[in-house]
N, C-alpha and C positions, 0 to 999 in steps of 0.2 A: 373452588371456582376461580378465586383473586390466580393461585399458581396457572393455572388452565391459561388465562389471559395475560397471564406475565409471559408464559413458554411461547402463546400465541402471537404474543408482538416480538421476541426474540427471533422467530422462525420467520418470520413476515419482512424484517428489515433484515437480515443474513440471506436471504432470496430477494431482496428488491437491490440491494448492495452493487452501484458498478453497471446500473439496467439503464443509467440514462445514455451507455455508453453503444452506439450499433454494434459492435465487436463486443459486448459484453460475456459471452459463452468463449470467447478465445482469448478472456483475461487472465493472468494467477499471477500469483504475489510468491516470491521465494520466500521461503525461512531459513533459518540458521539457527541449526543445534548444536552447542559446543559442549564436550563430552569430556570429562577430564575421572581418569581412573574407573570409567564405567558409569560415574554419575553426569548428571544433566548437571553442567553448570550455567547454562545459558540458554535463554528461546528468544527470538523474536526477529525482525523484519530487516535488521542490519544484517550488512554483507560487504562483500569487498568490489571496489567498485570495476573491477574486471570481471566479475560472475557472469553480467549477461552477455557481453563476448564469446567469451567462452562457452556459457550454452549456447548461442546460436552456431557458433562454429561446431560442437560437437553436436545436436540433435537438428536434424532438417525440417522438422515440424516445427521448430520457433521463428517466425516471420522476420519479429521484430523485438526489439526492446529498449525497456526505457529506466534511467536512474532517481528515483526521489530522494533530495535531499532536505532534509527538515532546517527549516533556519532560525525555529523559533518565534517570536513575539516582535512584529514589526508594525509601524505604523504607515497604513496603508493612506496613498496622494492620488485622487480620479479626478481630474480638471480643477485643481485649488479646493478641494473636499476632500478633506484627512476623515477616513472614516473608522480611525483608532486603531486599537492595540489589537492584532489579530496574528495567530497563529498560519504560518507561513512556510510552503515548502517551495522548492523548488525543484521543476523536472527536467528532459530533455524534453526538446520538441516530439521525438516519435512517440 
């Protein structure tokens, strides 16, 4: 039963993921898999920052796109309220 409602909140928040967003169904996230000798030596969300260029120049189906850059642990200032140590990325405006 405890597995049942672990998988059940796993599937629940991977489906809710990106829904606050209207364009939520015309969102995706590139990956990058680097391959060295046949093996995976590499997964994840890094890429080069000419990728989305280039796919919107090569496929007509991509609108638009956008780069995030993670910056790490900064201390967030909202009208003289430092509201501490907070994990921070940065995007383009699209």
């Amino acid at each position: 039963m405890a597995a049942c409602l672990l998988i059940l909140q796993y599937v629940s928040f991977q489906l809710s993921y990106d829904q606050f967003n209207k364009n939520a169904a015309n969102l995706y996230r590139v990956y990058n898999d680097r391959y060295q000798n046949g093996k995976l030596i590499q997964h994840g969300t890094i890429t080069y920052s000419g990728i989305g260029k280039a796919m919107q120049d090569d496929f007509p189906e991509i609108v638009n796109h956008a780069r995030v850059f993670p910056s790490g642990k900064n201390i967030i200032t909202y009208k003289n309220k430092k509201i501490g140590e907070q994990e921070v990325l940065f995007t383009d405006n699209s």
